[in-house]
N, CA, C, O and CB atoms as a CASP TS submission, in Angstrom:
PFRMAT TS
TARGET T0000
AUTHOR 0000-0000-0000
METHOD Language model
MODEL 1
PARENT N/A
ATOM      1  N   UNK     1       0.826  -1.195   0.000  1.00  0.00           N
ATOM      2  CA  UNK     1       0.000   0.000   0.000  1.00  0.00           C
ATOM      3  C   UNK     1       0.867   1.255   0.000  1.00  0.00           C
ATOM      4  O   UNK     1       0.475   2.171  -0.723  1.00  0.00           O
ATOM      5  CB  UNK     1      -0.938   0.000   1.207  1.00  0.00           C
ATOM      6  N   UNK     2       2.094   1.453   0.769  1.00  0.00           N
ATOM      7  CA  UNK     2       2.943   2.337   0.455  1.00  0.00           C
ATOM      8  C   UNK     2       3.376   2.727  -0.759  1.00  0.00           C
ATOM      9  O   UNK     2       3.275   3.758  -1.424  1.00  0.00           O
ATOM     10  CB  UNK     2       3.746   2.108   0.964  1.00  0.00           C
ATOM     11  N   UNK     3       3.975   1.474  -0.925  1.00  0.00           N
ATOM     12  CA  UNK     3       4.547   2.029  -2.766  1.00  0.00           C
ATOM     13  C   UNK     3       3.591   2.428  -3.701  1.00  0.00           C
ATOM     14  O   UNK     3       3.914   3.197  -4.607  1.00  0.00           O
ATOM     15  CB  UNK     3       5.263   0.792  -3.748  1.00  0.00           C
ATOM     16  N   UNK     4       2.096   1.867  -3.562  1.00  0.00           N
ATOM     17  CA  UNK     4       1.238   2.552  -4.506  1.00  0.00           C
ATOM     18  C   UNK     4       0.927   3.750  -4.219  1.00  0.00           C
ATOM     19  O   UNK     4       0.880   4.556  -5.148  1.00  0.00           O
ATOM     20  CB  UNK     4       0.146   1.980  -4.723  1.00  0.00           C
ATOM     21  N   UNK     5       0.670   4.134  -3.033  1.00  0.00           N
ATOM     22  CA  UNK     5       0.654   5.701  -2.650  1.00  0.00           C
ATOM     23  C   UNK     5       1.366   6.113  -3.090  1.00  0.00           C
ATOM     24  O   UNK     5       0.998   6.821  -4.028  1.00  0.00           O
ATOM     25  CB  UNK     5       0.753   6.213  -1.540  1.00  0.00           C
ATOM     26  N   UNK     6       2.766   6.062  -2.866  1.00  0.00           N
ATOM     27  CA  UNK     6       4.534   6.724  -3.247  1.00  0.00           C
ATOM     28  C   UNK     6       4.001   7.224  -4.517  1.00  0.00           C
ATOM     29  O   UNK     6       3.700   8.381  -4.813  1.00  0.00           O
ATOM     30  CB  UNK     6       6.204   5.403  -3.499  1.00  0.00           C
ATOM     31  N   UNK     7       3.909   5.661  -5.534  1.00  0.00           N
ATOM     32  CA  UNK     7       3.720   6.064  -6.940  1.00  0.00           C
ATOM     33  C   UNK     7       2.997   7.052  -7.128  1.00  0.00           C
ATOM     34  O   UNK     7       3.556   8.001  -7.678  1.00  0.00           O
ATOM     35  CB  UNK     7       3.237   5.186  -7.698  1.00  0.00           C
ATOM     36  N   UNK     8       1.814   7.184  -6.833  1.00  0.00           N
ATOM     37  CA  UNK     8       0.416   7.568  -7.083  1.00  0.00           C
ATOM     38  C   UNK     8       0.964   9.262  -7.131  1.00  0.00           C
ATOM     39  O   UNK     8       0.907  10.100  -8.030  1.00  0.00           O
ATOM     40  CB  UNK     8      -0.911   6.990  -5.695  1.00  0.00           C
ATOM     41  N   UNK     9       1.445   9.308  -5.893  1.00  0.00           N
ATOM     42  CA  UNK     9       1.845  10.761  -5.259  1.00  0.00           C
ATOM     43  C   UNK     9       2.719  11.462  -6.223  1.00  0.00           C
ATOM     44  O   UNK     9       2.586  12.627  -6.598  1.00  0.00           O
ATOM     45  CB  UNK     9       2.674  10.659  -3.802  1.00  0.00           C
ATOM     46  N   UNK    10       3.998  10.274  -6.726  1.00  0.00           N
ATOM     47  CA  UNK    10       5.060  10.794  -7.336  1.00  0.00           C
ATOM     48  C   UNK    10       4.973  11.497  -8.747  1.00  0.00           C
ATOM     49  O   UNK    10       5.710  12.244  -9.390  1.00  0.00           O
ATOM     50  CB  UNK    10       5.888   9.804  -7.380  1.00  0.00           C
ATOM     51  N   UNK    11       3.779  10.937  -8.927  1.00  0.00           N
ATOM     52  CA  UNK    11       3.143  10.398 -10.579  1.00  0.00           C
ATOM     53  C   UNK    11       2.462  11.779 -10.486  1.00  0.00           C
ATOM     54  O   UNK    11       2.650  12.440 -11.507  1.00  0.00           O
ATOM     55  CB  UNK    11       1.850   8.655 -10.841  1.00  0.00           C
ATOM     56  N   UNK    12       1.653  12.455  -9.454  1.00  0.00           N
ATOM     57  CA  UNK    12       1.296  13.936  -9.188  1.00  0.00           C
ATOM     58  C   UNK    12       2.240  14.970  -8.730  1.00  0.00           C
ATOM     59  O   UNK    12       2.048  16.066  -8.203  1.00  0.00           O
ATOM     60  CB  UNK    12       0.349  13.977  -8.255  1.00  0.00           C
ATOM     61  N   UNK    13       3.578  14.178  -9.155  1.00  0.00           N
ATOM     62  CA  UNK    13       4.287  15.541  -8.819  1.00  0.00           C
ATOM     63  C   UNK    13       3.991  16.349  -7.384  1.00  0.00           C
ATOM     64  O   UNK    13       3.612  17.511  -7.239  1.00  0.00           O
ATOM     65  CB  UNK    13       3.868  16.530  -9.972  1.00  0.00           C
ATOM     66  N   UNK    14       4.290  15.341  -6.380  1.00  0.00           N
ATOM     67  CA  UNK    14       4.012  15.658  -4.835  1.00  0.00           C
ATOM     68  C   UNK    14       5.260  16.168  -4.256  1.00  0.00           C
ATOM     69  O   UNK    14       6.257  15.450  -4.326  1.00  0.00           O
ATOM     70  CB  UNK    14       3.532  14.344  -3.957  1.00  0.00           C
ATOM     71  N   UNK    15       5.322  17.205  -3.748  1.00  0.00           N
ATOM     72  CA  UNK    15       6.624  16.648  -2.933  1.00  0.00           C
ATOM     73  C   UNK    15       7.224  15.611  -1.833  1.00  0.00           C
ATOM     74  O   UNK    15       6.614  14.746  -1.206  1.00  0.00           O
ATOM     75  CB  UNK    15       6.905  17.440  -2.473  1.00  0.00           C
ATOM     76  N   UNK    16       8.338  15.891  -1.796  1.00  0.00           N
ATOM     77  CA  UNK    16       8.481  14.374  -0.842  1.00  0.00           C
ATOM     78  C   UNK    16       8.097  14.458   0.416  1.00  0.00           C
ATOM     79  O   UNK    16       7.763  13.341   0.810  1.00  0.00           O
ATOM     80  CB  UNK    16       9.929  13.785  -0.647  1.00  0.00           C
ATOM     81  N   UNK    17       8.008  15.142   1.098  1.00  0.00           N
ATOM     82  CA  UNK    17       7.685  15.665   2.759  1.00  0.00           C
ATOM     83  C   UNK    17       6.175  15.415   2.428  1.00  0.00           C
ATOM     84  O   UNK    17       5.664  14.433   2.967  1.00  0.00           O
ATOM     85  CB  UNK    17       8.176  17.621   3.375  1.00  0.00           C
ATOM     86  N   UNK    18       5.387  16.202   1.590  1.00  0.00           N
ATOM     87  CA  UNK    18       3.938  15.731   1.509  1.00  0.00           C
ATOM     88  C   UNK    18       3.522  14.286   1.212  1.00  0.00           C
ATOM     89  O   UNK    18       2.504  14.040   1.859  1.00  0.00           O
ATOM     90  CB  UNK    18       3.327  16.474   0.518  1.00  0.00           C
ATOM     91  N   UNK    19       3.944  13.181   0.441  1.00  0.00           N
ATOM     92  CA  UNK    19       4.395  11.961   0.268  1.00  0.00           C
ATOM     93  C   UNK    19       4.181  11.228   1.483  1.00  0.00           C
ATOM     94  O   UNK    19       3.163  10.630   1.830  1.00  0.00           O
ATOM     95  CB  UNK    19       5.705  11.962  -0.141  1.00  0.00           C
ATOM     96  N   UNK    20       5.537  11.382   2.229  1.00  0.00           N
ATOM     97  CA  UNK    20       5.763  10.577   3.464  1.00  0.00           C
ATOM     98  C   UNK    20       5.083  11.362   4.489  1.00  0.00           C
ATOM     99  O   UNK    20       5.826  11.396   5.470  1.00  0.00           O
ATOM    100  CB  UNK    20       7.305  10.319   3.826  1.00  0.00           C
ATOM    101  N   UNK    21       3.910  12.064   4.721  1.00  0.00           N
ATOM    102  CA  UNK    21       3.011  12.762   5.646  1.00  0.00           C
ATOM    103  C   UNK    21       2.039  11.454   5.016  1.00  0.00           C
ATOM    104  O   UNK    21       1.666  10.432   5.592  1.00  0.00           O
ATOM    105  CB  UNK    21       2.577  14.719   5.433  1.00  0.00           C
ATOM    106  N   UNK    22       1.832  11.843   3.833  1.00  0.00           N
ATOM    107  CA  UNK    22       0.397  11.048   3.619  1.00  0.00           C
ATOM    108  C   UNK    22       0.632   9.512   3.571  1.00  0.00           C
ATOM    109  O   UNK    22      -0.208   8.852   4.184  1.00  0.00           O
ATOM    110  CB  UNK    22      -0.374  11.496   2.128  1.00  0.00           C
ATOM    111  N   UNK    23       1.369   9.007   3.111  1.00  0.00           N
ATOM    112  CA  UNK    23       1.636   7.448   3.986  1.00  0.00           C
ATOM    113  C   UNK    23       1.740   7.192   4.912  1.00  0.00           C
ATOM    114  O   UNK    23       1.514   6.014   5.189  1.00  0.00           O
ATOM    115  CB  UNK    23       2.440   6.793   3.927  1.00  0.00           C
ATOM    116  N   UNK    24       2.174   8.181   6.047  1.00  0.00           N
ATOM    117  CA  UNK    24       2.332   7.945   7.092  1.00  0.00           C
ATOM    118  C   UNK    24       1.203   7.880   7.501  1.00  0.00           C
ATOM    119  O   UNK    24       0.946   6.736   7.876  1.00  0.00           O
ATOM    120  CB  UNK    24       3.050   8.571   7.627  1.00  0.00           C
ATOM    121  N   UNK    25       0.308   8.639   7.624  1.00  0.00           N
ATOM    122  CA  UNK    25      -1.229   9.126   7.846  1.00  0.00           C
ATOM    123  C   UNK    25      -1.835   7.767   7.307  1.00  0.00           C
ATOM    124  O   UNK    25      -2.576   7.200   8.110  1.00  0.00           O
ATOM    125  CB  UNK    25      -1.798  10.698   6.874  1.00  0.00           C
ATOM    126  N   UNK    26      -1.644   7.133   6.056  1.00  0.00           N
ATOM    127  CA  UNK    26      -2.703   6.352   5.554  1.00  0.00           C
ATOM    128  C   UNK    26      -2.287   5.102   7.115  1.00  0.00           C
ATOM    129  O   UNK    26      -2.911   4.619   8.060  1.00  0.00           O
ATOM    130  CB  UNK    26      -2.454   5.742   3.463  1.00  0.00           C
ATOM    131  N   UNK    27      -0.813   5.052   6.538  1.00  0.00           N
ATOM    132  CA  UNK    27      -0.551   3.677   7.392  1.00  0.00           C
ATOM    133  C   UNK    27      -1.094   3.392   8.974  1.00  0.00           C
ATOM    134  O   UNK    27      -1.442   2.313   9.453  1.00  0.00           O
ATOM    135  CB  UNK    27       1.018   3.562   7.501  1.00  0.00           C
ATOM    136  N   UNK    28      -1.028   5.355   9.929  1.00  0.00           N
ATOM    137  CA  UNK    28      -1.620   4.849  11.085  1.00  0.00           C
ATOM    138  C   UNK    28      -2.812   4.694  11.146  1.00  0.00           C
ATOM    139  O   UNK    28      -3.093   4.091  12.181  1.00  0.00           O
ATOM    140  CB  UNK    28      -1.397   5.426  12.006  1.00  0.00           C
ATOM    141  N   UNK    29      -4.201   5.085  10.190  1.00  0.00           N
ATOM    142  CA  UNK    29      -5.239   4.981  10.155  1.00  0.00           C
ATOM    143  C   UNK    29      -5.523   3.599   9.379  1.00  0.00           C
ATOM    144  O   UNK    29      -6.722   3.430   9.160  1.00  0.00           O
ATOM    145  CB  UNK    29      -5.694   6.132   9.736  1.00  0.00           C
ATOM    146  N   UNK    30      -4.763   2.681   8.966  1.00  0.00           N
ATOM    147  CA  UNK    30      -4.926   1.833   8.606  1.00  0.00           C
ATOM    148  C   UNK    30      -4.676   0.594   9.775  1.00  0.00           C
ATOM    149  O   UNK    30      -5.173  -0.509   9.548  1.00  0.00           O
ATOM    150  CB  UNK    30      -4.317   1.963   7.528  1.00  0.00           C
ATOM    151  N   UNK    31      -3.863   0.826  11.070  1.00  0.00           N
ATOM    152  CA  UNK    31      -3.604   0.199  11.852  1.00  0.00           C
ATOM    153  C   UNK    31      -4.674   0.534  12.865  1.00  0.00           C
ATOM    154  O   UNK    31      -5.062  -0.346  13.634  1.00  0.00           O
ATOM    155  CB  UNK    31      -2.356   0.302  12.089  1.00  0.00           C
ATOM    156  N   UNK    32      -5.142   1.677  12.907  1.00  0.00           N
ATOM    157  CA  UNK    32      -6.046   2.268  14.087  1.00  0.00           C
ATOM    158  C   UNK    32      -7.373   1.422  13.882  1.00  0.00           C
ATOM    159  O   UNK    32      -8.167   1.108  14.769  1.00  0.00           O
ATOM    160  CB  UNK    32      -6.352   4.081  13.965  1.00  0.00           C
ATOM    161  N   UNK    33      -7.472   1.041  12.195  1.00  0.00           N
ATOM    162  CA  UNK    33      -8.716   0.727  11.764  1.00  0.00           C
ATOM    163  C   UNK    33      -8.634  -0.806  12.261  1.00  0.00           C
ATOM    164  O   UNK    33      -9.607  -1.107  12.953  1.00  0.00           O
ATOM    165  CB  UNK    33      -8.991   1.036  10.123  1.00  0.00           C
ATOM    166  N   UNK    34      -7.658  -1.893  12.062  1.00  0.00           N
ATOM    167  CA  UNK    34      -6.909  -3.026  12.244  1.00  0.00           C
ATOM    168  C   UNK    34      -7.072  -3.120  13.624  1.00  0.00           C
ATOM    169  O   UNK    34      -7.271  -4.306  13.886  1.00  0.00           O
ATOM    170  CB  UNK    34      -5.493  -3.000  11.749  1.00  0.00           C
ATOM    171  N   UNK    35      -7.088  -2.139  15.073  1.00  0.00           N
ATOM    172  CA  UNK    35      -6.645  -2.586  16.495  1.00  0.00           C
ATOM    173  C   UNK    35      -5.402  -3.057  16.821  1.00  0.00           C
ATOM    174  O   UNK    35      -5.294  -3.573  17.933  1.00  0.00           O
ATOM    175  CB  UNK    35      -7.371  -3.530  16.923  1.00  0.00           C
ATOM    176  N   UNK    36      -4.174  -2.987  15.921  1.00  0.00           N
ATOM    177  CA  UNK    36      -3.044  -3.041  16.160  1.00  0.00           C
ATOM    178  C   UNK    36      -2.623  -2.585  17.460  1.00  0.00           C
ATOM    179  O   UNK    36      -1.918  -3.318  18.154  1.00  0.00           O
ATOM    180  CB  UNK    36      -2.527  -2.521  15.280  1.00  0.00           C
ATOM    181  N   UNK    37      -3.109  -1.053  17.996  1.00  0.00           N
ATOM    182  CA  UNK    37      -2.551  -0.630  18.500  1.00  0.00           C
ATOM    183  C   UNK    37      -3.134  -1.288  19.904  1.00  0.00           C
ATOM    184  O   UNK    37      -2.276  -1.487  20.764  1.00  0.00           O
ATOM    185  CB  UNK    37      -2.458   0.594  18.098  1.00  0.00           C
ATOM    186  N   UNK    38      -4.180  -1.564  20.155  1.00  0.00           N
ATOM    187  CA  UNK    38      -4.686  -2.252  21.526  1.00  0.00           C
ATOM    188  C   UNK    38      -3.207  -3.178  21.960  1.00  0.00           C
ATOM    189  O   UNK    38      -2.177  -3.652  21.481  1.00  0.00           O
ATOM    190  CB  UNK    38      -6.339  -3.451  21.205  1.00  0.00           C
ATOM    191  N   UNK    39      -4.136  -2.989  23.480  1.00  0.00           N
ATOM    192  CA  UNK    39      -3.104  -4.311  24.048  1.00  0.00           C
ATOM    193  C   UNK    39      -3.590  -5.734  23.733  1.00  0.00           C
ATOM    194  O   UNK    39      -2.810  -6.618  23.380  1.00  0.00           O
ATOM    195  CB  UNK    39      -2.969  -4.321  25.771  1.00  0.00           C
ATOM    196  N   UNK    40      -4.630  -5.877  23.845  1.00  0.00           N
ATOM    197  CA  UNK    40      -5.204  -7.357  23.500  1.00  0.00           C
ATOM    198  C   UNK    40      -4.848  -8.176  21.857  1.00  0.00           C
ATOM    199  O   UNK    40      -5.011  -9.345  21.509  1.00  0.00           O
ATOM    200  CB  UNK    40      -6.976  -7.133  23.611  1.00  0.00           C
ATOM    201  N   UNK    41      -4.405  -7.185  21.244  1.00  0.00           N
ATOM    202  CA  UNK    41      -4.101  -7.411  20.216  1.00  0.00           C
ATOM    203  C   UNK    41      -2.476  -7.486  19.769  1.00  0.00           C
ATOM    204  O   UNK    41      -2.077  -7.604  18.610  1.00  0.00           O
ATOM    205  CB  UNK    41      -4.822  -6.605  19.673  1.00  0.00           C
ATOM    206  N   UNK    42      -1.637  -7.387  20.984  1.00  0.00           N
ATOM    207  CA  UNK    42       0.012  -7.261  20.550  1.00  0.00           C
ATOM    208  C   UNK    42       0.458  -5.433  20.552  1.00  0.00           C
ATOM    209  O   UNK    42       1.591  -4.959  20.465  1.00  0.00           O
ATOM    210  CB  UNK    42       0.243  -8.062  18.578  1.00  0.00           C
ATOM    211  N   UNK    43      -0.588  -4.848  20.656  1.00  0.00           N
ATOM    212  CA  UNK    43       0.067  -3.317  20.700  1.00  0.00           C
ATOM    213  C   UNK    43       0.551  -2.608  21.969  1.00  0.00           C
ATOM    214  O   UNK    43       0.521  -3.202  23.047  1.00  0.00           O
ATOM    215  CB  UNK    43      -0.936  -2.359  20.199  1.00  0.00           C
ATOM    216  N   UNK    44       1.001  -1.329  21.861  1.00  0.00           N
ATOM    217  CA  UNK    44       1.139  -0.663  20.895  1.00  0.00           C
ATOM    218  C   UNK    44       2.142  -1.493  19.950  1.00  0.00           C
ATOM    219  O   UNK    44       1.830  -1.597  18.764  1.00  0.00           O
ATOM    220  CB  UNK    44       1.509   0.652  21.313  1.00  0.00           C
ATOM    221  N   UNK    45       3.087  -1.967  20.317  1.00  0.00           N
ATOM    222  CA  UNK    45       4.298  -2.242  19.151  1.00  0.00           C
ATOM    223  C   UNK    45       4.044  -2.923  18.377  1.00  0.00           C
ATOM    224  O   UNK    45       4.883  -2.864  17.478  1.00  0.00           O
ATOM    225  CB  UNK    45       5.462  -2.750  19.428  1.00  0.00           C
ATOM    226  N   UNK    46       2.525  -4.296  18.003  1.00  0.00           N
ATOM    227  CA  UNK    46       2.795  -4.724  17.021  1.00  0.00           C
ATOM    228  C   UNK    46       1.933  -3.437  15.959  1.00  0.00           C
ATOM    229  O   UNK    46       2.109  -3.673  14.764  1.00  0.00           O
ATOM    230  CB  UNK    46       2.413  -6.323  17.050  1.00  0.00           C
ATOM    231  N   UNK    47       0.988  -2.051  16.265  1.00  0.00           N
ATOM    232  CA  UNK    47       1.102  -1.100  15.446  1.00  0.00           C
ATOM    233  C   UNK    47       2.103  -0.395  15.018  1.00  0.00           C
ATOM    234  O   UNK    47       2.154   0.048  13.871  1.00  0.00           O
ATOM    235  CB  UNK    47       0.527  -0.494  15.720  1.00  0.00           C
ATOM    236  N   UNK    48       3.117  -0.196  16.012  1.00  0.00           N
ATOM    237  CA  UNK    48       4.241   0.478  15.574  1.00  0.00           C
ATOM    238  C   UNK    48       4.961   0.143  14.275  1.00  0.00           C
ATOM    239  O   UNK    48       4.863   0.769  13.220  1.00  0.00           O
ATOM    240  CB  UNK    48       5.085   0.376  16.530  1.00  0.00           C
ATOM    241  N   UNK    49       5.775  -1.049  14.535  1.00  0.00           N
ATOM    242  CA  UNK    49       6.057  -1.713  13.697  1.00  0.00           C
ATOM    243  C   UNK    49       5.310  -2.221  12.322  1.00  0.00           C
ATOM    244  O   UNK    49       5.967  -2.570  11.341  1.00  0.00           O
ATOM    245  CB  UNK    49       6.337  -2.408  14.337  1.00  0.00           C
ATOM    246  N   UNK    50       4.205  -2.227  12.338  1.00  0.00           N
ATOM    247  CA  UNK    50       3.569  -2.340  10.880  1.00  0.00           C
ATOM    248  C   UNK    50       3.275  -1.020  10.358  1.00  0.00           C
ATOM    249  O   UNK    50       3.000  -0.985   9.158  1.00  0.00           O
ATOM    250  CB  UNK    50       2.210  -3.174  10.842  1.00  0.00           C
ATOM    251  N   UNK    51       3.272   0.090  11.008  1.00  0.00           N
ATOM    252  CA  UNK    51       3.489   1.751  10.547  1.00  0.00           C
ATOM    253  C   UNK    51       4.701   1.893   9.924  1.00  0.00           C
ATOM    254  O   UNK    51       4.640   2.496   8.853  1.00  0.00           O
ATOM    255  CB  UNK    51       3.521   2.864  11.778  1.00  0.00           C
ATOM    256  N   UNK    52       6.126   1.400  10.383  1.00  0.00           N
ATOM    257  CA  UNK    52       6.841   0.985   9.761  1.00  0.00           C
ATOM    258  C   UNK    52       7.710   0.468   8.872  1.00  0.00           C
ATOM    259  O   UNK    52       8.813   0.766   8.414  1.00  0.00           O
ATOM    260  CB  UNK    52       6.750   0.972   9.894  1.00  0.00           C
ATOM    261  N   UNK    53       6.370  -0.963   8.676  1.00  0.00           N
ATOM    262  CA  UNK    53       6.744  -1.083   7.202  1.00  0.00           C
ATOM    263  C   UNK    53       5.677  -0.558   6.027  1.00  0.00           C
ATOM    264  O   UNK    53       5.299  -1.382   5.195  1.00  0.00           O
ATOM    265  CB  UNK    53       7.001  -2.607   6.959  1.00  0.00           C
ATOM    266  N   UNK    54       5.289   0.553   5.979  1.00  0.00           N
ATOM    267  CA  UNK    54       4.501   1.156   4.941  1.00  0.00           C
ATOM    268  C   UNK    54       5.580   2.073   4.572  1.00  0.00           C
ATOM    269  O   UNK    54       5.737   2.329   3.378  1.00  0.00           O
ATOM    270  CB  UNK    54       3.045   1.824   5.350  1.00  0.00           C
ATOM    271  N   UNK    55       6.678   2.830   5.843  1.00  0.00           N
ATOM    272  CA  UNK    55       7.640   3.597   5.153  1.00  0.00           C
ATOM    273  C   UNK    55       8.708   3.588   4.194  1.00  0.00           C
ATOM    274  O   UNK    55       9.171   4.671   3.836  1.00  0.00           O
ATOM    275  CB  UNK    55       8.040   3.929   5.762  1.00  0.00           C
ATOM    276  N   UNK    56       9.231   2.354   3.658  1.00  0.00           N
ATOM    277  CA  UNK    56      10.282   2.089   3.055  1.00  0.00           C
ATOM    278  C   UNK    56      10.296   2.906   1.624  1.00  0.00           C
ATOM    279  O   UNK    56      11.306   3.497   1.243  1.00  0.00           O
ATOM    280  CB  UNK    56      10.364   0.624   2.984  1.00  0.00           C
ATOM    281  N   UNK    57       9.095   2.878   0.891  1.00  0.00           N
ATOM    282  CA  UNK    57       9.116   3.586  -0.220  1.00  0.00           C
ATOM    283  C   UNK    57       9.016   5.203  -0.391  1.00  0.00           C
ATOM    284  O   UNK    57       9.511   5.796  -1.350  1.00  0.00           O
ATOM    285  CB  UNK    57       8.207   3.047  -0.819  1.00  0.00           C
ATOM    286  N   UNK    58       8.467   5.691   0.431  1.00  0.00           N
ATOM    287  CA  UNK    58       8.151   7.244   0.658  1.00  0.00           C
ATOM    288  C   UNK    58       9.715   7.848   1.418  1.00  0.00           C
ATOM    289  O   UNK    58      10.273   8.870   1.020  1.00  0.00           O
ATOM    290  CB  UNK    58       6.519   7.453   1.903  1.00  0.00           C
ATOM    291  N   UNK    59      10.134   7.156   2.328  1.00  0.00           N
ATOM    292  CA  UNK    59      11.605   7.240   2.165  1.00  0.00           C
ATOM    293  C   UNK    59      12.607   7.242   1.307  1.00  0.00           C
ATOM    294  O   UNK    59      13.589   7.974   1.180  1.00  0.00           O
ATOM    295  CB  UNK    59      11.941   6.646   2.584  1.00  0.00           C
ATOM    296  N   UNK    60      12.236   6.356   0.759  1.00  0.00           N
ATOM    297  CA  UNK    60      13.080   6.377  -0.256  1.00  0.00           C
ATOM    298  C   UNK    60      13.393   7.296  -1.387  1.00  0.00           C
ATOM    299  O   UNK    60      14.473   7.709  -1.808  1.00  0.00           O
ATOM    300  CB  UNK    60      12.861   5.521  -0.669  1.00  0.00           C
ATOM    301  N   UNK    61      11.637   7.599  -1.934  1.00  0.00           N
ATOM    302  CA  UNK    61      11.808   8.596  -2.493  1.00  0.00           C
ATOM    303  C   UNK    61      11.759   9.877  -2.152  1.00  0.00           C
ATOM    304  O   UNK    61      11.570  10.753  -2.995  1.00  0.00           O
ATOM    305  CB  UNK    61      11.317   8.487  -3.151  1.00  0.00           C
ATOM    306  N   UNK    62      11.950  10.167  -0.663  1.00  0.00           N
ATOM    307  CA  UNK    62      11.821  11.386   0.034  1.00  0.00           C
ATOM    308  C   UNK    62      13.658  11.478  -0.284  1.00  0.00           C
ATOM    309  O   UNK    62      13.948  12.661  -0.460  1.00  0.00           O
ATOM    310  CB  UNK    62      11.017  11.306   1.914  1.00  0.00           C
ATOM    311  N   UNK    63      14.936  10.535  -0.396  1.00  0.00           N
ATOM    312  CA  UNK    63      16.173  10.299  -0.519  1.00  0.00           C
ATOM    313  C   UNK    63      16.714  10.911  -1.312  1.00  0.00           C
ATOM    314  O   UNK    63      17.609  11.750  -1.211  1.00  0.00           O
ATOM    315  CB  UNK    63      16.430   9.302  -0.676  1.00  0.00           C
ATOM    316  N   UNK    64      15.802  10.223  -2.766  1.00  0.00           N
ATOM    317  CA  UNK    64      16.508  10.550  -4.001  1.00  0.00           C
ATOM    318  C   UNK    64      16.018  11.451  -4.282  1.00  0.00           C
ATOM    319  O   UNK    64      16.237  11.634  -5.479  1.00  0.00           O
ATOM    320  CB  UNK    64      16.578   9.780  -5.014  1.00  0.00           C
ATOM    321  N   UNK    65      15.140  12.581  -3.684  1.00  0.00           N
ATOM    322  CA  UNK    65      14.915  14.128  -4.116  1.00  0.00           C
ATOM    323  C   UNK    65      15.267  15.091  -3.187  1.00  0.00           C
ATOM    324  O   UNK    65      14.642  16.146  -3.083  1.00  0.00           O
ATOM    325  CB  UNK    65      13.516  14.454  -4.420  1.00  0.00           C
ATOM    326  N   UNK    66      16.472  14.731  -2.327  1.00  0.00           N
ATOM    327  CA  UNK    66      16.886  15.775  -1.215  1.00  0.00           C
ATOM    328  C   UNK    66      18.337  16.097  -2.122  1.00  0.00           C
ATOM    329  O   UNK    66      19.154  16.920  -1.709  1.00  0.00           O
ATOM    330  CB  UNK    66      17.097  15.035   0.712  1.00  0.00           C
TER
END
């Protein structure tokens, strides 16, 4: 889901700071939606960590445009 955002974003000529805001955003509302973050469920950290891995691509291309 990251990298299609990334794309999506990149492909609109986003900048990169706006990019990795809005993945970031998708990813914790995507965990909030999930209960990751409960305790009964492994959280907070097993939300943390899957917030996490949504960043690799929006980083990345937040990298190669600094």
């Amino acid at each position: 889901m990251g990298i299609g955002l990334t794309a999506v974003l990149a492909g609109l000529a986003a900048p990169p700071l706006a990019v990795f805001v809005a993945v970031l955003a998708m990813a914790i509302a995507h965990e909030v939606g999930d209960g990751d973050f409960r305790r009964e469920n492994g959280g907070p950290w097993n939300g943390v960590l899957d917030v996490l891995a949504f960043l690799p691509a929006p980083l990345a291309f937040w990298a190669i445009h600094i």
